[in-house]
N, C-alpha and C positions, 0 to 999 in steps of 0.2 A: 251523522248521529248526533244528537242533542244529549249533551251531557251537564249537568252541575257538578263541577271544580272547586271548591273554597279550603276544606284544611289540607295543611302541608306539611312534610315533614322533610328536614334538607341536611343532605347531608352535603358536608366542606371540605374538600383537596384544594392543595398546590403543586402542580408540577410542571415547572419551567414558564408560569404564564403569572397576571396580575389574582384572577381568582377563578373558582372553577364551584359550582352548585349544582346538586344534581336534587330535584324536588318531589315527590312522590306524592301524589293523591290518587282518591278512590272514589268510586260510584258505585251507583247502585238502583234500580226504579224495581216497581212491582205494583201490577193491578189488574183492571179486565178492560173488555174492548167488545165493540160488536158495531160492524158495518164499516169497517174501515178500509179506504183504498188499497188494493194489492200493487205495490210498484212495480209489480213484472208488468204492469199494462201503464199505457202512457194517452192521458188527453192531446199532445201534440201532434203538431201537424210536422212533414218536410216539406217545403214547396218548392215547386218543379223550379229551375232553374234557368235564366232567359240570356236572349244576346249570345256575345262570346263562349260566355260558360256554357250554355245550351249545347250550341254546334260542339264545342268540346265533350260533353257528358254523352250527347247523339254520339259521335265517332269513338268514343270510346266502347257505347255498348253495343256497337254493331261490330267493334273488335274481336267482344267479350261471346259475341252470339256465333259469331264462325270458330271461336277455341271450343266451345260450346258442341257446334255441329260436329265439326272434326274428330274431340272426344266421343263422342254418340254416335260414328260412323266405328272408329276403332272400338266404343265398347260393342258392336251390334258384332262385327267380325271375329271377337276373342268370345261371344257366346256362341257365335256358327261353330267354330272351334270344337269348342269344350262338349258343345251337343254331339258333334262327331264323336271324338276322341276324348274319353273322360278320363284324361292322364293326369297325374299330378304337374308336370310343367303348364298344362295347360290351364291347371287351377289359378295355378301363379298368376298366369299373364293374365285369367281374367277377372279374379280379384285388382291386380294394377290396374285394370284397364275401368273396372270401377270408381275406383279412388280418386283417378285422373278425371272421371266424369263428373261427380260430386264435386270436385274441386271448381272444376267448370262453370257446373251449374248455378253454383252459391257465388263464384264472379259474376256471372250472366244476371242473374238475380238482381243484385245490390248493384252492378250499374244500370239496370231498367228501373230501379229507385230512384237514383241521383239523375238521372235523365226527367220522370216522369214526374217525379215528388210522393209522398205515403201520406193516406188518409189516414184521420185521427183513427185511434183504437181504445173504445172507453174503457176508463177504469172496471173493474170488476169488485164489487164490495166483498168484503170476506166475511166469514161467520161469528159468533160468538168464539172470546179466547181467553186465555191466560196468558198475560208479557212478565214478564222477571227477567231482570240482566243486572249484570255487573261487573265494573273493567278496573282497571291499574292504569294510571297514566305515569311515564316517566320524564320529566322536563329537564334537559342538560341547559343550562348556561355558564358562559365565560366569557373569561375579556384577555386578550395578548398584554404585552409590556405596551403595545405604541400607543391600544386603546380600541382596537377593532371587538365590538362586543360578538359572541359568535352562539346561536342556541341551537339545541335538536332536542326531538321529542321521540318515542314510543310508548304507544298501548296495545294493551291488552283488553280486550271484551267477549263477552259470552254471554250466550242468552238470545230473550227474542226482544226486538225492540221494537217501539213503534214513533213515530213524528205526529208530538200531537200538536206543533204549528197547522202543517197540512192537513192533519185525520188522514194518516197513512199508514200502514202498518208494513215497517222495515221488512220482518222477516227476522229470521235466526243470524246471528253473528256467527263468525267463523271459530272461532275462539281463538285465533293466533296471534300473535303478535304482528303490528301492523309500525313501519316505519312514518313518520310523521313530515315534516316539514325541517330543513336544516339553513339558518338565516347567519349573514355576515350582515353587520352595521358597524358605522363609522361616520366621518364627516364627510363620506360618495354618498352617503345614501344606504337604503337595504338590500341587498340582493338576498332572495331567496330562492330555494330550490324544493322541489317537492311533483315528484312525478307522476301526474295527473291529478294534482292534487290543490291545484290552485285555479279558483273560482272567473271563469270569463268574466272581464270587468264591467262587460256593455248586459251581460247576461247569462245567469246561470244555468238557462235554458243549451246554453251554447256546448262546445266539448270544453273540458276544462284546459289550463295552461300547465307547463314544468315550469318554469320560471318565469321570477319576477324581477322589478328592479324599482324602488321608489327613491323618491330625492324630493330636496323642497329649493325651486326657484323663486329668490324674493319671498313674494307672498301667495307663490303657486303652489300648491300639493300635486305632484303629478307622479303616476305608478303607469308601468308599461310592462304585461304580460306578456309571456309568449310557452307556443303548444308547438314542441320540434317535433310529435310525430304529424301535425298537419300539413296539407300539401302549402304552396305560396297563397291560398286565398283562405282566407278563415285560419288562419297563425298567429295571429298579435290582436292585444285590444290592448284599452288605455283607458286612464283614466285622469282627472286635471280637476283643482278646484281649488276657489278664491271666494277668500271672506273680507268684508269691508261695509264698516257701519252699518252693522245690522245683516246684510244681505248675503248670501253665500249660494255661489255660481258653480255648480258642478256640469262638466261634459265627458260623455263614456261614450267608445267608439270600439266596434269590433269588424274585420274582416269577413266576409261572408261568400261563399259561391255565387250569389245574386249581385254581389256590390259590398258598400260598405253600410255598417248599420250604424247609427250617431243619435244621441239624447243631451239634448241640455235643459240643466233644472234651475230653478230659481227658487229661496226660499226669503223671504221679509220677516222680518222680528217686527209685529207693529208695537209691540212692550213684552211685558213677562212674560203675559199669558197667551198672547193669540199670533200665532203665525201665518201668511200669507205665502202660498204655494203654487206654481205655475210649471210645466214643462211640455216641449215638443219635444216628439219621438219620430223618425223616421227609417224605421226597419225594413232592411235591404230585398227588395222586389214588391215593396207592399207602400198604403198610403200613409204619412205621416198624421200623428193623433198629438193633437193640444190638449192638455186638462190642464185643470185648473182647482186647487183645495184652500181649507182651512181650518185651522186646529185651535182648539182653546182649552183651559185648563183652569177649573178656581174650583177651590176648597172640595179638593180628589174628585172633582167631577171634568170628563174629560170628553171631547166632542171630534170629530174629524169628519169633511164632510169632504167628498170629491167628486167632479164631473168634465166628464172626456165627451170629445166632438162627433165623438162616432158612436153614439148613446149609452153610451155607459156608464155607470155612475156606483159610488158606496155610502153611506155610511156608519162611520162605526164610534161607538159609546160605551164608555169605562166608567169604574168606582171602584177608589180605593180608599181603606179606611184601617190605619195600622199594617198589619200584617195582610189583610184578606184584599183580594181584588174579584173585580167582577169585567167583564167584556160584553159585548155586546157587537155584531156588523152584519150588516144589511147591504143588499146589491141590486142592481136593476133586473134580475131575473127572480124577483124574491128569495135568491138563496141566503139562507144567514147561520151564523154562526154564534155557540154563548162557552165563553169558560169561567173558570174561576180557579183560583190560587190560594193557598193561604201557609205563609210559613210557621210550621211546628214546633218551630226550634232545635238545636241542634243539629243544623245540617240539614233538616229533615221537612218538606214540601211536600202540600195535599195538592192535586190537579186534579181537575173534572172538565168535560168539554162535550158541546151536542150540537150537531146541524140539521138542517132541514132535508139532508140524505138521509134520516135516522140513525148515521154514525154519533158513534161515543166511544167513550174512556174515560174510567175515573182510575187512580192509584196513590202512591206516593215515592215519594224520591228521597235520596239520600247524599248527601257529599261528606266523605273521611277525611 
């Protein structure tokens, strides 16, 4: 969920620690929308799985397809049954013997996926709508006597929301309280905890992690996720980065049933305004993509231009002038994308946005 955060209101205890804040802000958006992606549908692929993992995914689902048969042998005999003898015991048993099939089935299922891999499923655009929401966040922070800083968060939301990064439309909020993220920092480093709720560092495309753990060696930034409901493969990713005159070297690596997946970026400061961008990507069962970008910025006009080896390419173009902005991005399939911003003061932001789906949303937001 995309929210805007800015006033606060804090309120101050001591009890047995150095200090204790607990920080309360508000949100709030409202507007229209029409042709927006439904996220119950996914452009994503799985792809089938090779080598080791193969042969493992095969024998698991030819495990899954005799529980399978087994089940559909005993449900076919507890309906011979019950067509005899329409007793209540024999409800029982063939109700269970349902249950046990279904269960079956939807194992069978889901490993003939991970064996075979799942073709994309296009998005579905949604109709013309009405979004309103608005939530409560709660921000705890403190710090012990030795100095370990320690924070947790809760909100609250409701309503319908929509991601107008992507032109998505969330869906209805639940309205309940949702537990946030719970962080210890000191001179180790950060560990935080937050269950399922912390972002794969190689890709967000990925399952997400529970925990984290960051530290800075020298003049390394390196953070190390990990997702304890994952099996041993696709469980940890990471992340490492180094800056020095100018240049800053980021590497992200995640676990994967195919292998392992690995990106290292590079970016060049050539002065203020124009940076030089480079990285190879080699994601786990697939071929490795070099691009290449460049970005400049003089007097609110802003340029980014990028091209990948596997023909693909964007560019995208801003203006900003005070409070209002403008966007602009373009792709090698002519898809393109226009927004615009402009802050109202108080808290309070105009947004509009239109692609070449004929998706939109204009509205305004609010932060208390």
């Amino acid at each position: 969920m995309k929210k805007l955060l800015i006033a606060t209101t804090a309120l101050v205890a001591t009890a047995g620690m150095a200090s204790a804040d607990i920080t309360i802000s508000g949100h709030a958006a409202a507007g229209i929308y029409s042709g927006l992606d439904s996220k119950a549908a996914s452009n994503g692929t799985i792809a089938a799985p090779t080598g080791a993992a193969l042969t493992t995914a095969t024998a698991t689902a030819v495990t899954a397809a005799a529980t399978e048969a087994t089940a559909l042998t005993a449900l076919n005999t507890a309906a011979s049954n019950y067509a005899s003898a329409r007793t209540d015991a024999n409800r029982v048993l063939l109700a269970a013997a349902q249950t046990a099939y279904d269960t079956a089935f939807a194992a069978s299922a889901a490993a003939d996926t991970a064996r075979d891999g799942k073709a994309a499923v296009a998005m579905t655009p949604s109709g013309d709508g009405i979004y309103s929401n608005a939530g409560v966040d709660f921000t705890m922070t403190g710090a012990t006597d030795n100095g370990i800083s320690f924070s947790a968060s809760v909100n609250i939301d409701a309503g319908t929301e929509i991601d107008a990064g992507d032109f998505e439309l969330d869906g209805a909020d639940g309205g309940t309280a949702g537990l946030g993220s719970v962080s210890m920092s000191g001179t180790f480093g950060t560990l935080t905890f937050d269950d399922g709720g912390i972002e794969n560092l190689y890709s967000d495309g990925l399952s997400n992690a529970d925990v984290s753990y960051s530290t800075t060696v020298g003049a390394v930034s390196l953070t190390v996720a990990h997702d304890t409901a994952a099996a041993s493969t696709g469980a940890n990713s990471l992340s490492a980065g180094y800056t020095a005159s100018g240049m800053a070297f980021t590497l992200t690596a995640s676990e994967a049933a195919a292998g392992t997946s690995a990106s290292l970026a590079v970016s060049y400061a050539l002065n203020d305004s124009v940076t030089i961008t480079a990285d190879t990507d080699q994601a786990a069962g697939a071929e490795s993509v070099q691009t290449i970008g460049a970005s400049t910025t003089l007097n609110g006009v802003s340029v980014s231009v990028e091209s990948a080896n596997n023909s693909t390419w964007d560019v995208d173009l801003g203006y900003t002038a005070g409070a209002f902005a403008l966007t602009y991005g373009v792709d090698e399939t002519d898809g393109w994308t226009a927004t615009a911003t402009s802050a109202l003061g108080g808290g309070a932001t105009f947004a509009a946005g239109v692609n070449s789906e004929d998706s939109m949303y204009a509205g305004v937001s609010f932060a208390f």
